[in-house]
N, C-alpha and C positions, 0 to 999 in steps of 0.2 A: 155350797160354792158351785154355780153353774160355768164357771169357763175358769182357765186356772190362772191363776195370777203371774203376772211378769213384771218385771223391773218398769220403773215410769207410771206405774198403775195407781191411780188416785184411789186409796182406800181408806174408809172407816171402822169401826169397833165399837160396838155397845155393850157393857159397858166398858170400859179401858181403866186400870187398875184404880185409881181412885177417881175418875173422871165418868160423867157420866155421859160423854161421847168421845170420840179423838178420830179427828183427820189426819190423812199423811199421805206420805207416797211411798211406794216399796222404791227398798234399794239396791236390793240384793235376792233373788228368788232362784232358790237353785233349784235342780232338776229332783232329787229325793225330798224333796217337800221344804225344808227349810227354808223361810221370808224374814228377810230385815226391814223393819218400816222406820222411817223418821217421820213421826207426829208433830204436826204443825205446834209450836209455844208449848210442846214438852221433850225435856233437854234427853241426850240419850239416843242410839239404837237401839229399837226394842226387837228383840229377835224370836222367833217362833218357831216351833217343832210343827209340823204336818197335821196334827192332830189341833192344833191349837191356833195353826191358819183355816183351817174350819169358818171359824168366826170370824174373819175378819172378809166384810163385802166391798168388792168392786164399785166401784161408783161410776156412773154412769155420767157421762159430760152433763147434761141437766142439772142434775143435782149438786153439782160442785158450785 
């Protein structure tokens, strides 16, 4: 992860639990690492530990 994520940030995951991509947007990014993402057509906040926001990249206005 090159820059750190913050709330509003369009982000993906490869792969995402049983999907073999998922888009979203964080919704909640606190300051000790913890990110909430809502995944575009999957139901659910999916929440993450610091270690596990790792994986999940920033998207880049382009690519959305």
């Amino acid at each position: 992860m090159d820059k750190e994520i913050k709330k509003g940030d369009r982000v993906s995951k490869s792969p995402m639990w049983k999907y073999e991509e998922a888009i979203g947007t964080v919704i909640k990014a606190s300051k000790d690492g913890w990110v909430v993402v809502k995944w575009d057509g999957i139901n659910g906040d999916w929440h993450y530990n610091k270690e596990q926001s790792k994986e999940i990249i920033i998207m880049d206005k382009d690519n959305e």
